[in-house]
N, C-alpha and C positions, 0 to 999 in steps of 0.2 A: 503420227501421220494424219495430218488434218481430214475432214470432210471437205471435198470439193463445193464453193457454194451452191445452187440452184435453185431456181422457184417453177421448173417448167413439171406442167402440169403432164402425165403419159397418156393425154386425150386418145390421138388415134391409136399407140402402140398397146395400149390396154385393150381394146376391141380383138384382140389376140385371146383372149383368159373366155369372153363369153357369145356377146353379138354376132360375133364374124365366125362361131362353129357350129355350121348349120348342119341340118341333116334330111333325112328324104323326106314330102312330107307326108304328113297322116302315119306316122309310120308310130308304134308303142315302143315305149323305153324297153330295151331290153335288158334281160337279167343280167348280173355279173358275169355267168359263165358261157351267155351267151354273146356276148361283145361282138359287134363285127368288126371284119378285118379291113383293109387296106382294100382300096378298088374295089369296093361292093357296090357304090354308083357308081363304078364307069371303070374305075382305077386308069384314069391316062395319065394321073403323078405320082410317079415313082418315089421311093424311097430317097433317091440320086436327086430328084428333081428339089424334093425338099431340103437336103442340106446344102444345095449349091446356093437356092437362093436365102435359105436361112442363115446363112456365114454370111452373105450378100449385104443381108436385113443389119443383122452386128455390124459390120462395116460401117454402113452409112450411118446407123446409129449410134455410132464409136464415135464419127468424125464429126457430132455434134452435141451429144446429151454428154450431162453429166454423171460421171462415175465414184462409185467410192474406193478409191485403190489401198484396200487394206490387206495385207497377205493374210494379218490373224484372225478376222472374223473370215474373209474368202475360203481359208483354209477349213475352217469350223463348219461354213455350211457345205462347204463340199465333203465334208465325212458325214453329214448326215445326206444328202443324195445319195454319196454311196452304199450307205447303210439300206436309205428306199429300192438302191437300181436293180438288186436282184427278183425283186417282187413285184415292179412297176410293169413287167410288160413288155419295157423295150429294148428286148432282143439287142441287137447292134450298135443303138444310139448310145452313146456316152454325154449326157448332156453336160453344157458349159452355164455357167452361173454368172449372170452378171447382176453386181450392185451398183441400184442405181442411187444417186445422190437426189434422193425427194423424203418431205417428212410426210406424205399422203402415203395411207396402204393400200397398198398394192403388190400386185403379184402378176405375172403374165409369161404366157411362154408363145414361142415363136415358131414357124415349122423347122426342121431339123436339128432341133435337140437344145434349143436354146430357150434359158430359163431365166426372166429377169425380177428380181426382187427389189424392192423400196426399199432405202434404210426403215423408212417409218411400218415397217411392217414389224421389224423388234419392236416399237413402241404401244404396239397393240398383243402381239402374241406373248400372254404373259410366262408359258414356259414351253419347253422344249416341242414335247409331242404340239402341241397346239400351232407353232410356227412349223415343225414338221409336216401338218396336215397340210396346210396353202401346197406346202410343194407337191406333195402328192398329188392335188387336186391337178396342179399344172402337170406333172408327167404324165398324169393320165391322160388330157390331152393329147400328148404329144404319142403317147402309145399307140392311140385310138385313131392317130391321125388324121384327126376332126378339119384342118385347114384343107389339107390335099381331098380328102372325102367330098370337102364340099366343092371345089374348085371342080371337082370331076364331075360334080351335076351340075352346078351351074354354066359352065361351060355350053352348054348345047342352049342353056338360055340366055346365049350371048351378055353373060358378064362380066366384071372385067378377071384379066388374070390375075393371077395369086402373084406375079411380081408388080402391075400396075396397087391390089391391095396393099402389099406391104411397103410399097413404095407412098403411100396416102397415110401410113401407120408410119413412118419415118418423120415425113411433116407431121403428124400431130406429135412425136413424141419428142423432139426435136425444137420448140419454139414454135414450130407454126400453127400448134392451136388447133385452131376452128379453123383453117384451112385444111389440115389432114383431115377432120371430121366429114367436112365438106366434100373432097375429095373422096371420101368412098361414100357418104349416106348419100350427096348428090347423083349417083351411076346407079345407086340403087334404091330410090325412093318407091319403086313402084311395087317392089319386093320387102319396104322394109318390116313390114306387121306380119308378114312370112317369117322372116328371120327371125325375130323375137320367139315366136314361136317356137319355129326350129330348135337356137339354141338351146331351148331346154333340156331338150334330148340330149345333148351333148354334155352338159350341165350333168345331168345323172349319170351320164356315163364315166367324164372323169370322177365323179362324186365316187362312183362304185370300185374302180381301180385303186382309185386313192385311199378309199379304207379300207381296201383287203391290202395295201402296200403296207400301210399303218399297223395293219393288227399282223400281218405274216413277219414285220421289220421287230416285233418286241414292244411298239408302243402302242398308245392307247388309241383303238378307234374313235372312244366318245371325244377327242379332242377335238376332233371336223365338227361335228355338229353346235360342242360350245364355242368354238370359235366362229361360224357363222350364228349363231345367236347375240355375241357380242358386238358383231358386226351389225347385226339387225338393230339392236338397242342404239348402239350408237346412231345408223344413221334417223332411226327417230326423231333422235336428238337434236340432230342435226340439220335438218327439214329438208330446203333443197338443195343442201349438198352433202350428201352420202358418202361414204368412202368411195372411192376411186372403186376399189374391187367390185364392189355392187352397181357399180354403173359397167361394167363390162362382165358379169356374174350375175345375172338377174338374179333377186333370193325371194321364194316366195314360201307361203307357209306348207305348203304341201312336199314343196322341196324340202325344207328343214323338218317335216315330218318321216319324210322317207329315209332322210338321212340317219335320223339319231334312231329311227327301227333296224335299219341296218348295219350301223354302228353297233348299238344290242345283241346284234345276231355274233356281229365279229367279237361282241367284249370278253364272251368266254375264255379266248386266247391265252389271257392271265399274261397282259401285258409289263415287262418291264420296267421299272419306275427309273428317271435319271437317277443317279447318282452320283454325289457332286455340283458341286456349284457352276460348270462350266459354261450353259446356257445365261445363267445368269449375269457371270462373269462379258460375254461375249453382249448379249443387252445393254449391260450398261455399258461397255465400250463403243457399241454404236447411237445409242442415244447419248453419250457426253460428249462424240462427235457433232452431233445434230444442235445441240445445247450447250455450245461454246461459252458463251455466256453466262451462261446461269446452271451452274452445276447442282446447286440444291433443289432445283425443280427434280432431275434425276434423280436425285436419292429420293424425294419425297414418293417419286414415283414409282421406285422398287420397293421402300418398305412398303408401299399400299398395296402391292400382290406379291407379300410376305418373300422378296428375294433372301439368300440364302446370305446370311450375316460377313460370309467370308467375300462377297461379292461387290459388298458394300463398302468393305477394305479397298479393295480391287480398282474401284469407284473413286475413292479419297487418292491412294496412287497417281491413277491418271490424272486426276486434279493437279495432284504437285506436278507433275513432269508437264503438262501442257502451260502452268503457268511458273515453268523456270525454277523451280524450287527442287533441283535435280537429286542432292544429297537425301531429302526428305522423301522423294519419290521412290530411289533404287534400295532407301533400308525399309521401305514400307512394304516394297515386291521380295525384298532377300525374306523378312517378318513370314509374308504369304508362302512362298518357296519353301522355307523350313516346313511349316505345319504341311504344305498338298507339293512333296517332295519329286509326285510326278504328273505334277501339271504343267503341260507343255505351255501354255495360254500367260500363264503366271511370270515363267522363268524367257519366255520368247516374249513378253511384253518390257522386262527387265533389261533384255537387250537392247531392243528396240527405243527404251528410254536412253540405255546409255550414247546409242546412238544421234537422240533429238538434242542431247547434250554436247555434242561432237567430241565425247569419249570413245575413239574410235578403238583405238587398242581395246579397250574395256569389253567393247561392244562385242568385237569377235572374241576375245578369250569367252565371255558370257554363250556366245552363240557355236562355239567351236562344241562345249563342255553338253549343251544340248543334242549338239550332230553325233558325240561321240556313244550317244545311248540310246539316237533316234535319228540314221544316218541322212533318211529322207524326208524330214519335216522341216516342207517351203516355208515358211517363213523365216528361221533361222538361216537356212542358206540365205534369202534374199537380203536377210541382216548383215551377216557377216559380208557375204559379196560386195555390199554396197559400202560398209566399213573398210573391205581392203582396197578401195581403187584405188588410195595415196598411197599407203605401205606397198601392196604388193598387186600390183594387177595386173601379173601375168595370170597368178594363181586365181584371181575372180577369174580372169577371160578363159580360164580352163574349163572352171564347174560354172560359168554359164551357157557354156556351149553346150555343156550337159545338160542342165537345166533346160534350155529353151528345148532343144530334142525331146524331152519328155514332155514339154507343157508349150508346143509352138506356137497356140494360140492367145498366148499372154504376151500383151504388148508392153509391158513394164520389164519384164526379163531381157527381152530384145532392145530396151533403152540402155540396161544396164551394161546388156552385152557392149553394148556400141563404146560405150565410153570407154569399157576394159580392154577394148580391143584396140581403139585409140590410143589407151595411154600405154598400153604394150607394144607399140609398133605392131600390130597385125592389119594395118591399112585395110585390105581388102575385107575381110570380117568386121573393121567397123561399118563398112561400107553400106556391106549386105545386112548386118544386124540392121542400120537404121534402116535399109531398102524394107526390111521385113514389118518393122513396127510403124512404118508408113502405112504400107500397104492395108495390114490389120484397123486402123482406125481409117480405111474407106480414102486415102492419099495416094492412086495409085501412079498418078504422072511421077510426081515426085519420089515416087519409089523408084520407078522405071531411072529415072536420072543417077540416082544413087547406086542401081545395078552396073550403070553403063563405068560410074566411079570403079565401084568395084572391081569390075572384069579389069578394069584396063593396070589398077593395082593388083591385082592376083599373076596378071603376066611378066608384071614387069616385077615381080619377086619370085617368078616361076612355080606359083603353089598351080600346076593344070590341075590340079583332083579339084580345087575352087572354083577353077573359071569355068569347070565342068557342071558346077552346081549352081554357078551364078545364072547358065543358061540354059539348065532348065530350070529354074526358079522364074526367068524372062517370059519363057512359056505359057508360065501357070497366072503369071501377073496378068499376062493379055486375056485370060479365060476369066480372071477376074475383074478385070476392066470393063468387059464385054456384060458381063451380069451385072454389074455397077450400073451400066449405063439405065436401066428399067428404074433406076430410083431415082433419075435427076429429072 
């Protein structure tokens, strides 16, 4: 599954991660166990108010940036979130991951529980814990509630609101650059030497969430610290153009002194070491994405932070099947499969090839053999399902309806549906499947159109438990329509 191409830079949606989380001011960092809560300036936004317009914030930034739609690394780093979620703080939130198709790192999260990553962020975190840490730094954010916090002081200093912000964070991440920029530092120029300030506060505060998530989750606290060191070096390097992170993450040395003290504190933990090549494995499959082209740059660039020899197989693989040399590819994944006989990443990469082959049969016997020892690992389903639409798709339009129930907010499940439900004669469900995946990438007229399809096919095959769900589904489009509108 290719990488989407893109050169857009996540100017204004990066001001998410450090600039735009401000705090009261004069006020001292406080300790980790003293964290404040939600509405301690003001609290007039709600928990409700952030996920409405942060689903809002995805939308419009669906219906323009680009994305990496891969199930097997998406999969991967949503097992390490959930690995971080129980230690992170946030209660309720379930955050959503989205990879974005950029080779800059970065990392940034959004208010209501949305977490966006750079490809290019594998090609700097050289192992697990250490691209681990970025996220933690961002749920901590998101725990901490740093956007709604701030909106609730600033507020009374008439600035703007947190949907006109994220709405200026849409243009810049989106193509328009230095107009999204402009769009919020412009409303806020006379505050801006405040804010720098501010965020710092907030800066140590996801800092401090984010390695007690690290060190209470099994892995290494000191990885936050060497990965903002590495970030420092590089953008030395690099003069005026820093990583992306650091230009919305101010990093200064007293910052990176406090961190790697308190990283110390936490390292007693006696952190768990990965084991296995899986991180490494998932690296090189998003960087040989990224480097279409030139696959031996990737390998140069793994054995130089000594990846895991079996990784580099893994590496050579994807080389054959992305340039057609299908037979060479799938005995190179069955070679890795014998030896790591319950690597999911391994044998769902296998399919997945037999699939870019248009070995269809192949691909679901490959992805069935998976399900039947690991009945709920998304990518296998999303193999196989997209393998049966010729053979059999009533059987996809069955387990994508399940699928999408579990995972509604995935708008690739909801394409797939559409098609199964199409080529099954379930008229009115392709209908509403494509109504849904409109909606989701911020389309919502055209959704609205595709409802009206629906209904009128749910009646006219008498499915009413449908037409019953088409409209409230109509409902919820209008409430989404309605938040939509603060970004245009």
């Amino acid at each position: 599954m290719p990488i989407l191409p893109s050169n857009r830079l996540l100017l204004g949606a990066l001001l998410l991660g450090g600039a735009l989380f401000l705090a009261t001011p004069h006020a001292s960092a406080p300790q980790a166990s003293a964290l404040p809560e939600l509405g301690d300036p003001g609290g007039s936004y709600s928990q409700q108010d952030e996920y409405r317009l942060g689903r809002a914030w995805l939308r419009a930034f669906r219906a323009h940036a680009g994305q990496w739609r891969d199930p097997i690394t998406a999969d991967y780093v949503d097992s390490l979130v959930l690995r971080l979620l129980p230690n992170a703080q946030l209660q309720d939130i379930r955050p959503i991951i989205v990879l974005v198709s950029s080779r800059a790192l970065n990392a940034f999260a959004v208010p209501g529980g949305v977490i966006g990553i750079n490809t290019g962020l594998f090609s700097y975190a050289p192992d697990r814990d250490a691209f681990a840490s970025v996220i933690a730094h961002e749920m901590g954010h998101l725990s901490q509630h740093h956007f709604a916090r701030e909106m609730a002081r600033s507020e009374n200093a008439q600035l703007p609101t947190m949907a006109a912000l994220l709405a200026g964070m849409v243009l810049g991440a989106t193509g328009g650059g230095s107009l999204g920029v402009a769009t919020i530092a412009g409303t806020q120029a006379a505050t801006l030497q405040n804010q720098l300030t501010y965020s710092r506060r907030y800066e140590q505060e996801a800092d401090r969430v984010g390695l007690q998530a690290l060190a209470r989750s099994g892995m290494d606290p000191m990885a936050m610290p060497r990965m903002f060191r590495a970030m420092q070096q590089l953008a030395s390097m690099q003069g005026n153009t820093p990583p992306e992170f650091l230009l919305s993450h101010p990093m200064t040395s007293s910052r990176l002194s406090d961190t790697t003290s308190l990283a110390q504190q936490y390292a007693g933990n006696n952190p768990q070491p990965e084991v296995g090549p899986d991180y490494d494995m998932i690296r090189a499959r998003a960087m040989r994405a990224m480097s279409m082209e030139d696959p031996q740059a990737v390998r140069t660039r793994l054995e130089q932070d000594n990846a895991d020899p079996l990784a580099l197989r893994y590496l050579a693989a994807l080389t054959a099947s992305v340039q057609d040399r299908h037979d060479e590819a799938l005995a190179a994944f069955d070679a890795l499969a014998a030896e790591l006989p319950d690597n999911l990443i391994v044998t769902a990469s296998a399919a997945d090839a037999a699939l870019d082959a248009g070995r269809r049969d192949e691909a679901v016997a490959r992805s069935e053999r998976i399900l039947r020892l690991t009945p709920g690992y998304y990518p296998a389903r999303m193999i196989r399902d997209e393998a049966l639409l010729g053979a059999d798709p009533q059987q996809a339009f069955r387990d994508l309806r399940e699928l999408a129930a579990q995972r509604p907010e995935e708008p690739d499940i909801w394409n797939l549906l559409a098609e199964a439900a199409g080529r099954s004669g379930n008229d009115g469900w392709g209908h509403l499947a494509l109504a849904e995946r409109l909606q989701l990438v911020g389309n919502i007229d055209d959704a609205m159109a595709q409802l009206d399809m629906a209904e009128q096919a749910s009646q006219e095959s008498g499915d009413y438990a449908l037409t019953a769900r088409i409209r409230e589904r109509r409902e919820a489009y209008r409430g989404y329509r309605e938040t939509l509108e603060n970004f245009r």
